[in-house]
C-alpha positions in Angstrom: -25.0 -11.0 12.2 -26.1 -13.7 9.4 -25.6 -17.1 9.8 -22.6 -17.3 7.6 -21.1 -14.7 9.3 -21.4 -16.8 12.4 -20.2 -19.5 11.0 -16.8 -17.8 9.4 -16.0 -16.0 12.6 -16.5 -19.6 14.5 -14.5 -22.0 11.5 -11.7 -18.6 10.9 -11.6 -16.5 14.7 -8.4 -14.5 13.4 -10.3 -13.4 9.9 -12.9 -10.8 9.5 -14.3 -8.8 6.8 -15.2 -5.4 7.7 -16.8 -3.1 5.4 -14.8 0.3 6.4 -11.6 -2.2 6.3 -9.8 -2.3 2.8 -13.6 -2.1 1.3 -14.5 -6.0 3.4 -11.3 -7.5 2.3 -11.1 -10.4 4.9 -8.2 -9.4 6.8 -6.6 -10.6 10.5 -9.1 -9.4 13.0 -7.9 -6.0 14.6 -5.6 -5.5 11.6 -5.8 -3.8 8.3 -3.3 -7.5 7.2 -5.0 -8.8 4.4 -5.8 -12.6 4.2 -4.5 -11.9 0.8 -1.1 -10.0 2.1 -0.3 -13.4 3.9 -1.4 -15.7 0.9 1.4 -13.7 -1.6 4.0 -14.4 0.6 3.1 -17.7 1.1 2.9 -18.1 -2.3 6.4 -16.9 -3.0 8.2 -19.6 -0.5 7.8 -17.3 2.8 7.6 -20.2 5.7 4.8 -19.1 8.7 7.7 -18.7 11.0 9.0 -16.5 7.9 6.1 -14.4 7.8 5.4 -14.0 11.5 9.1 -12.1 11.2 8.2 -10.2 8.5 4.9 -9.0 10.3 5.8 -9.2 13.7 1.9 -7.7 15.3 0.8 -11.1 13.8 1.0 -14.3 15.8 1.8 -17.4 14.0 -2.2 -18.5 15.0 -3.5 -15.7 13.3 -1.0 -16.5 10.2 -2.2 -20.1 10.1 -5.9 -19.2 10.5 -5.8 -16.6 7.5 -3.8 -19.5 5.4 -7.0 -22.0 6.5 -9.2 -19.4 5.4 -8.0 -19.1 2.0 -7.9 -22.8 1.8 -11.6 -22.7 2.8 -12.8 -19.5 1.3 -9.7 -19.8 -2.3 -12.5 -18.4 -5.2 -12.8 -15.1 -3.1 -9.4 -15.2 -2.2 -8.1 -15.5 -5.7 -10.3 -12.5 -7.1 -8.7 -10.2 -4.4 -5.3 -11.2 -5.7 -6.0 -10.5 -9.3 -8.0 -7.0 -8.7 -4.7 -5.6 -6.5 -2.3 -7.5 -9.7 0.0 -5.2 -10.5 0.6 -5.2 -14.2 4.3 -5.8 -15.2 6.3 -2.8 -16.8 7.7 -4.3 -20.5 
């Protein structure tokens, strides 16, 4: 494990990236939830208590630590959400 791999799993315990998991995506650790997946609903007004209900394997600890990671890790974060963009039908 490298050093910044440490580091992550001690600053982010609920994140991982995983190479055989959605290609390393950071996800929840133990799930194939994308960091991402929580960030989009964030981003369109979901509350945590919100989201925990709409993904009920997550706890609201694992919600709030893949919210911290994007607020710590947001240029990665950010080119995962454009490369899964779907592009809107005219």
């Amino acid at each position: 494990m490298s050093v910044e791999n440490v580091a992550t799993s001690l600053d982010h315990p609920y994140v991982e990236s995983v190479a055989d998991v959605l290609r390393g995506e950071p996800v929840v650790k133990g799930t194939r939830t994308s960091v991402r997946a929580i960030v989009e609903r964030w981003r369109f007004g979901e509350g945590v208590e919100e989201i925990a209900r709409s993904l009920p394997h997550l706890r609201l600890a694992q919600i709030f630590d893949a919210l911290g990671y994007y607020d710590d890790h947001r240029e990665e974060i950010e080119k995962y959400i454009e490369l899964n963009r779907v592009p809107a039908n005219d």
